[in-house]
Backbone as a ProteinNet text record, in pm:
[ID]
protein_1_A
[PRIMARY]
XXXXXXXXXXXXXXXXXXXXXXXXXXXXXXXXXXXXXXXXXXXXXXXXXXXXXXXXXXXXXXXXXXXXXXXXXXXXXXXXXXXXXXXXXXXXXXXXXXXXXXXXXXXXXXXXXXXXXXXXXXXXXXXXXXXXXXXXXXXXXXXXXXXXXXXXXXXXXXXXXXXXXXXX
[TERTIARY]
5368.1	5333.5	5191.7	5165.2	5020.9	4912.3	4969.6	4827.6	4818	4947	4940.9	4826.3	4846.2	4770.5	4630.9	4594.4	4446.5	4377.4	4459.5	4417.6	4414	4510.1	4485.9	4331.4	4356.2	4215.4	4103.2	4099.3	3945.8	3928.9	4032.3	4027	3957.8	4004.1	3957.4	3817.7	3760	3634.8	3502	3437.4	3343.2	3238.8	3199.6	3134.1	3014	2959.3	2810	2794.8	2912.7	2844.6	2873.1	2731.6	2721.4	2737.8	2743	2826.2	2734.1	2734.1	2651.2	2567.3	2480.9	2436.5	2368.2	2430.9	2349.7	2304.1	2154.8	2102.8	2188.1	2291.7	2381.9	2354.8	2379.1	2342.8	2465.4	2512.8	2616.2	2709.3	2684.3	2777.5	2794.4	2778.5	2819.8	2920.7	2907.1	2995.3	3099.7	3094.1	3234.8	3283.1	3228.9	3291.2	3445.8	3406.6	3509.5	3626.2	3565.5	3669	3745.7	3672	3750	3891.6	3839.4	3964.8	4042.6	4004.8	4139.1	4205.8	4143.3	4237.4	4326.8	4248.9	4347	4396.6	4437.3	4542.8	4650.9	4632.9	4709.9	4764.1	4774.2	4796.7	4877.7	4852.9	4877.3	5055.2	5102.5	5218.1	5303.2	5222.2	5298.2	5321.2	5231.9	5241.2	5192.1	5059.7	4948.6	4802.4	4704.2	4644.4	4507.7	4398.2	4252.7	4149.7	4099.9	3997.2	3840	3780.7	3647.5	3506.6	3409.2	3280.4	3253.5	3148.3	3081.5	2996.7	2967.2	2881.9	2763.7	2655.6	2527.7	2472.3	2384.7	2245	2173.5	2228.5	2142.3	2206.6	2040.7	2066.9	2137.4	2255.5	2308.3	2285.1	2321.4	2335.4	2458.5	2542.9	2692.4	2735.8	2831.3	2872.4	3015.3	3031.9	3095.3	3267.6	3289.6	3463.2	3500.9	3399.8	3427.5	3444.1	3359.8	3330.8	3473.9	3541.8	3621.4	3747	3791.3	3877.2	3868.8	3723.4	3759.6	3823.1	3736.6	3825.6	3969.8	3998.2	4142.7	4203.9	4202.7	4229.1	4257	4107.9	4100.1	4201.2	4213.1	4297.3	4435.1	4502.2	4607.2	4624.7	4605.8	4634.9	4671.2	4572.1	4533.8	4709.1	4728.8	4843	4969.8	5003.5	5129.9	5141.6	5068.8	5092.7	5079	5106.3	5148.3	5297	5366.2	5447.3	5415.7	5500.2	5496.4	5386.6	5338.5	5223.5	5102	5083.4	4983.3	4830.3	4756.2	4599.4	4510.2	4413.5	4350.4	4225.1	4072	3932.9	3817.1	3753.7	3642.2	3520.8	3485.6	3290.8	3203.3	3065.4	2957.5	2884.2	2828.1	2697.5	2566.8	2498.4	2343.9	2241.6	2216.8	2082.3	1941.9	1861.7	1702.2	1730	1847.5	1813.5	1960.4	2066.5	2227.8	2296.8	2437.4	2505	2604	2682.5	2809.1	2912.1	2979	3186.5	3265.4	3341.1	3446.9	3581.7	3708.8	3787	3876.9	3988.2	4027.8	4167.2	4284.8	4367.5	4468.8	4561.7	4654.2	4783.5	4718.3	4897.5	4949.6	4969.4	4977.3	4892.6	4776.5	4703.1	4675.4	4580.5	4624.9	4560.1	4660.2	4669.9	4549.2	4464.9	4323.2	4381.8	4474.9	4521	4593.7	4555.9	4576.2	4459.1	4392.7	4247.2	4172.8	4192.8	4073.8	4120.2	4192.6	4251.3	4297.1	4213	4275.9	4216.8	4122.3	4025.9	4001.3	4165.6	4187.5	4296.6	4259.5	4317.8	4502.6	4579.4	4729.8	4778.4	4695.3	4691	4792.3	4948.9	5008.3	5060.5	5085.1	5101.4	5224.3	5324.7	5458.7	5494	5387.8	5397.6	5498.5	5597.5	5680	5621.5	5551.8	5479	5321	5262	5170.2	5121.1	4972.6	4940.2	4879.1	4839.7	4767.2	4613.6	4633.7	4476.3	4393.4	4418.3	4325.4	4261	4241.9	4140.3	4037.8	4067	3982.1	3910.4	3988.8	3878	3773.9	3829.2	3748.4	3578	3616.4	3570.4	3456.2	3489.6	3371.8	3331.8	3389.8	3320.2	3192.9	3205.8	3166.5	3021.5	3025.2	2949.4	2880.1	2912.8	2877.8	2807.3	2771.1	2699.6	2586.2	2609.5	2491.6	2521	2602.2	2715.6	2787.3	2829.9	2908.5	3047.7	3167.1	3299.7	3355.1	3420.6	3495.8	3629.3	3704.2	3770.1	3718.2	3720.8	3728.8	3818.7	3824.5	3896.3	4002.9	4117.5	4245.1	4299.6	4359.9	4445.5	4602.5	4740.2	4841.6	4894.6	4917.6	4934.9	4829.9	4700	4555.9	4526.8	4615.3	4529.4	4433.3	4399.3	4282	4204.6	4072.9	3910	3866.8	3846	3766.8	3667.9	3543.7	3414.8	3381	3231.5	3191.6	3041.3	2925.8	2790.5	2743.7	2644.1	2600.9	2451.9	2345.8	2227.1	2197.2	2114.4	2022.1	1934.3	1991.1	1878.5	1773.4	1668.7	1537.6	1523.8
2749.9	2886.4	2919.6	2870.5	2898.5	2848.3	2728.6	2648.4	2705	2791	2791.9	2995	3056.7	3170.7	3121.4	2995.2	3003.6	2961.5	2892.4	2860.3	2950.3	3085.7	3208.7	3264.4	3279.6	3353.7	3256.3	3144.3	3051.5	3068.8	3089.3	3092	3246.9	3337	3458.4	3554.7	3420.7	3476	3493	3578.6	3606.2	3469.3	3450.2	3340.5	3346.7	3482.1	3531.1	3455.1	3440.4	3445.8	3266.5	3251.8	3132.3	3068.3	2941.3	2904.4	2840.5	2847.3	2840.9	2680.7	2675.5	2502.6	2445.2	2358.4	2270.4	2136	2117.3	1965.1	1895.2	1810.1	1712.1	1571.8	1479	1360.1	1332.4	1278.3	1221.1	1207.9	1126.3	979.5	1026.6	1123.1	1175.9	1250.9	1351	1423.3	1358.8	1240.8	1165.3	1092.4	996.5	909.2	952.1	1062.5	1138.9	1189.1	1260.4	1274.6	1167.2	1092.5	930.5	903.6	894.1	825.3	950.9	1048.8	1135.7	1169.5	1153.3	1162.1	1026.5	953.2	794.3	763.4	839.7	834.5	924.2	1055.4	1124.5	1087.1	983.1	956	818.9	781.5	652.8	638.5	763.4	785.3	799	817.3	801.5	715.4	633.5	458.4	467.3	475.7	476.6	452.9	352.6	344.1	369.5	399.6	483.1	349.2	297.7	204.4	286.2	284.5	307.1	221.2	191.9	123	265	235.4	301	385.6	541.4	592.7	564.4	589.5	566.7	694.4	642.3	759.8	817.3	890.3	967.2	1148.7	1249	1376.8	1496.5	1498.7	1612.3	1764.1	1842.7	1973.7	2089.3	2071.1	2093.4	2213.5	2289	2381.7	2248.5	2216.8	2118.7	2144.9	2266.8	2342	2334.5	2356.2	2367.9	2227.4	2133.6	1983.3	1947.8	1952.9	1888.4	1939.5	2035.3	2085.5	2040.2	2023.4	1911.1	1785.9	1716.5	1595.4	1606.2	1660.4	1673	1690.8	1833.4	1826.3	1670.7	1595.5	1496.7	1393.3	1349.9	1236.7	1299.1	1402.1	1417.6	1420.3	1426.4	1425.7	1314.7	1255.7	1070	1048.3	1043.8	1051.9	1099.1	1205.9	1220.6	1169.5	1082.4	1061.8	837.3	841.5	743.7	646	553.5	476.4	496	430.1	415.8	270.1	231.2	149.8	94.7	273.6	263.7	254.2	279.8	272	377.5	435.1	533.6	457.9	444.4	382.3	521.6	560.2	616.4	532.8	590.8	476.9	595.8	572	684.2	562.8	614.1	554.9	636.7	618.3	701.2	643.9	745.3	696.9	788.9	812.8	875.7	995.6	1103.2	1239.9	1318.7	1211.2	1266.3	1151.2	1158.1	1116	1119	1010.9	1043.9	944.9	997.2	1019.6	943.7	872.3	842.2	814.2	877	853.9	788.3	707.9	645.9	580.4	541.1	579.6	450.9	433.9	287.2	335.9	470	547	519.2	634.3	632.4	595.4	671.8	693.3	811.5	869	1025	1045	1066.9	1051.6	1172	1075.4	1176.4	1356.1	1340.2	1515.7	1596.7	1531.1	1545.5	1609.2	1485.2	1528.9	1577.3	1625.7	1761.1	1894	1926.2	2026.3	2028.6	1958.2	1934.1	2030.2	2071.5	2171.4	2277.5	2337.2	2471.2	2530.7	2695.2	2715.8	2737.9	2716.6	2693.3	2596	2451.5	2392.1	2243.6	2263.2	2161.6	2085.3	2021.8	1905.2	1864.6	1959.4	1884.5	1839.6	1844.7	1887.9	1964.2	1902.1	2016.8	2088.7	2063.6	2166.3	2194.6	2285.7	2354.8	2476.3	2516.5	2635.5	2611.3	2498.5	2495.6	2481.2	2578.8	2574.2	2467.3	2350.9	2299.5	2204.8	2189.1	2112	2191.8	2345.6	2387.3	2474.2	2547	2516	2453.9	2264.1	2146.8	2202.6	2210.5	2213.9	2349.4	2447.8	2608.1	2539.9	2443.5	2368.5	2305.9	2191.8	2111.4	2183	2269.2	2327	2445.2	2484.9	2625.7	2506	2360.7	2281	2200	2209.3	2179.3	2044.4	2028.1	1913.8	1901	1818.3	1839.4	1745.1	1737.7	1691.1	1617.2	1567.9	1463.4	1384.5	1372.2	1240.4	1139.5	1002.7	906.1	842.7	864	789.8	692.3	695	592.1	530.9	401.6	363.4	405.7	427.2	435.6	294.9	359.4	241.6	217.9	238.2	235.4	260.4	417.2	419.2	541.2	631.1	709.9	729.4	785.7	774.5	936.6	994.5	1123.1	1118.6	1200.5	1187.5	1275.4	1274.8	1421.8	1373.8	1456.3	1508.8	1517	1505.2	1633.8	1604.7	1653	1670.1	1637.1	1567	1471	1642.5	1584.8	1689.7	1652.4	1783.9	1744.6	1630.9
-880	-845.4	-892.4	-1009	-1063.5	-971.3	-963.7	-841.7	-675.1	-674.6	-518.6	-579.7	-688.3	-708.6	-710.2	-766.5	-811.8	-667.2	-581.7	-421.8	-344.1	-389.3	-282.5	-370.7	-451	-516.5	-495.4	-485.9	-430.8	-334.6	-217.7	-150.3	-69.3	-134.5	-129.2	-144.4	-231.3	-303.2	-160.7	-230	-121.5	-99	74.1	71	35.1	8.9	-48	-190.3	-212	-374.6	-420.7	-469.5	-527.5	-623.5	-641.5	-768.6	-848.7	-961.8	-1049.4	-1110.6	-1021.2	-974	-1126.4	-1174.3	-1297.5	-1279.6	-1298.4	-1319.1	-1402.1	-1353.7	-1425.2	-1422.8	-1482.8	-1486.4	-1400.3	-1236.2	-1231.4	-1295.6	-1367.6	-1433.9	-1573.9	-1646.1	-1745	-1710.5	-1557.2	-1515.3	-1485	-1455	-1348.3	-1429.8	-1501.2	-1604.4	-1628.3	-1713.8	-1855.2	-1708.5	-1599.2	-1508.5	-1469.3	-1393.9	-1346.7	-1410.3	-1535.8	-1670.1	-1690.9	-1642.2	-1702.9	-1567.8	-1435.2	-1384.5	-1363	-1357.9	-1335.6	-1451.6	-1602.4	-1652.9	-1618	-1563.7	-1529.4	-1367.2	-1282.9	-1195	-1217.8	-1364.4	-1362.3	-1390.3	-1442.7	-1451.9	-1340.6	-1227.8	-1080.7	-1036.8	-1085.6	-1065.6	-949.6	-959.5	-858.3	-954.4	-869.1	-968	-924.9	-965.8	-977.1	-949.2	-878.7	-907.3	-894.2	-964.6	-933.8	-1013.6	-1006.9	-1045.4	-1161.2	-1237.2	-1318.1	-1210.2	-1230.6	-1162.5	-1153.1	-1037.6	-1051.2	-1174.1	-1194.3	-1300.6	-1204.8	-1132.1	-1055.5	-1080.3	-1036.2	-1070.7	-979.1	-975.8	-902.2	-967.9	-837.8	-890.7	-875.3	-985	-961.3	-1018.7	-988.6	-1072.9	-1108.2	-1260.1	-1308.7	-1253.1	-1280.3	-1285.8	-1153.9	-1068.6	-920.3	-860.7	-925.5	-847.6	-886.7	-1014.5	-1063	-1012	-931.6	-886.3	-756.2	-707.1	-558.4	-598.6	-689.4	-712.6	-718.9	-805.5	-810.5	-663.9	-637.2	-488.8	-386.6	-401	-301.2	-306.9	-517	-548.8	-516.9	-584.6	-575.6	-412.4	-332.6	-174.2	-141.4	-209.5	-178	-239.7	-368.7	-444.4	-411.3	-363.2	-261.8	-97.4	-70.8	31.1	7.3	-110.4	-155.9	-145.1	-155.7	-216.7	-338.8	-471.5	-586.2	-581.9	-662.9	-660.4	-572.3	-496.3	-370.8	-478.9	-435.2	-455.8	-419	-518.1	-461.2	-509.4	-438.5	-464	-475.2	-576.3	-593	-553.7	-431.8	-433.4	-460	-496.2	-486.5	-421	-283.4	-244.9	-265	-325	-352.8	-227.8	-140.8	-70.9	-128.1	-21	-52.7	-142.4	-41.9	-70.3	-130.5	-105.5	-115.8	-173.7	-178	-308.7	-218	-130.4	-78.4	-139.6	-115.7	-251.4	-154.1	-194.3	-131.7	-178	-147.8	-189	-68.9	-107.1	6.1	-39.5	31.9	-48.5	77.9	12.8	74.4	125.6	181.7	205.2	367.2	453.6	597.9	649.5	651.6	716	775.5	852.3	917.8	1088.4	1158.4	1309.1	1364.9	1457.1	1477	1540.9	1597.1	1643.1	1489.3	1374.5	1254.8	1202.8	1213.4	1138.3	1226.1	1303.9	1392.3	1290.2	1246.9	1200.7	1006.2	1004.6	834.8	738.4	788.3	730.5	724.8	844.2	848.7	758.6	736.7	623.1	667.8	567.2	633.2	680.7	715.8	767.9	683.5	721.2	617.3	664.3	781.6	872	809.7	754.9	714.6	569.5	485.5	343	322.6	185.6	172.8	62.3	-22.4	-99.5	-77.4	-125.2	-119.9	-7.2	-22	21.6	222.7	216	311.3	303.1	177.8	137.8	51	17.6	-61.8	16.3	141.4	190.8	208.1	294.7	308	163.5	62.4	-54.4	-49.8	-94.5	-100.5	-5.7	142	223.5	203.8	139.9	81.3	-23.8	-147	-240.8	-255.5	-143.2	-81.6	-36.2	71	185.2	57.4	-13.1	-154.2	-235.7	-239.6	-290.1	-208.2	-86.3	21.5	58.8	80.4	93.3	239.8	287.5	401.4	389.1	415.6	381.8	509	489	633.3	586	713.1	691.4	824.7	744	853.5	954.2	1101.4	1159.7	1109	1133.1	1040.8	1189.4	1118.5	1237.2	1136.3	1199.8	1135.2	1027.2	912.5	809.7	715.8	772	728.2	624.9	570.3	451.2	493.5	422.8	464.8	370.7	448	365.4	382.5	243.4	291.6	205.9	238.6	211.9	202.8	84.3	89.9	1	56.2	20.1	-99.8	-162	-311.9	-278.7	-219.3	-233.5	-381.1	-391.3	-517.3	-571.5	-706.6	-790.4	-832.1	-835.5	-916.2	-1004.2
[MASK]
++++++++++++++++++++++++++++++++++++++++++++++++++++++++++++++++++++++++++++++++++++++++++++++++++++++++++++++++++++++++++++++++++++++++++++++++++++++++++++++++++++++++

């Protein structure tokens, strides 16, 4: 009940107002996340793989980024078997920082993912709001960022992705 209140109220907030952007080192930010969520996932018996982050400078409001993550893994995570797989990549190019999470579950059927990003949008979930993709998705876009999933075949496994414009 608590999580489905704090998703109506994120969800609610005005899109004017911006979130409070900090020069972060990456990989100081993600590290300490990584390991705490892939201990807290690890009890599902699902397990977290990711590389060490790059040293490169984002610009994040920290509380907000970390509530996408969550969001992204736990998705990745119920739509699991018991000893499925979830993969963190960061690819760094010139000007952006793109995320990937990706996950050893179904997969998700493309008349699926045209629509994943709308709010209410629960394709048969028996719990939650509807709302935490599209959150993710004002997160994401309130950081100068843009969000996706990739094309799946069924069985596949799915890949979603997301932006962070390179800081000063």
């Amino acid at each position: 009940m608590t999580n489905m209140l704090q998703e109506l109220i994120e969800f609610t907030k005005p899109s004017g107002q911006r979130p409070d952007l900090q020069p972060t080192p990456f990989a100081d930010f993600m590290q300490p996340l990584a390991e705490e969520i892939r201990d807290e996932i690890a009890v599902r018996h699902v397990e977290l793989r990711f590389d060490p982050p790059p040293q490169v400078l984002v610009r994040i409001d920290p509380r907000r980024l970390s509530r996408l993550f969550y969001n992204l893994v736990n998705n990745a995570v119920d739509e699991l078997p018991d000893g499925g797989g979830v993969t963190l990549r960061y690819l760094p190019a010139a000007t952006e920082l793109r995320l990937e999470i990706e996950d050893t579950g179904r997969g998700i059927a493309p008349e699926i993912a045209a629509s994943l990003f709308q709010p209410f949008a629960t394709h048969g979930k028996k719990h939650g709001t509807g709302l935490g993709l599209t959150i993710c998705r004002k997160i994401v876009e309130d950081h100068g960022g843009k969000i996706g999933v990739a094309p799946s075949a069924p069985g596949k496994g799915a890949l979603f992705y997301f932006t962070l414009p390179l800081g000063d």
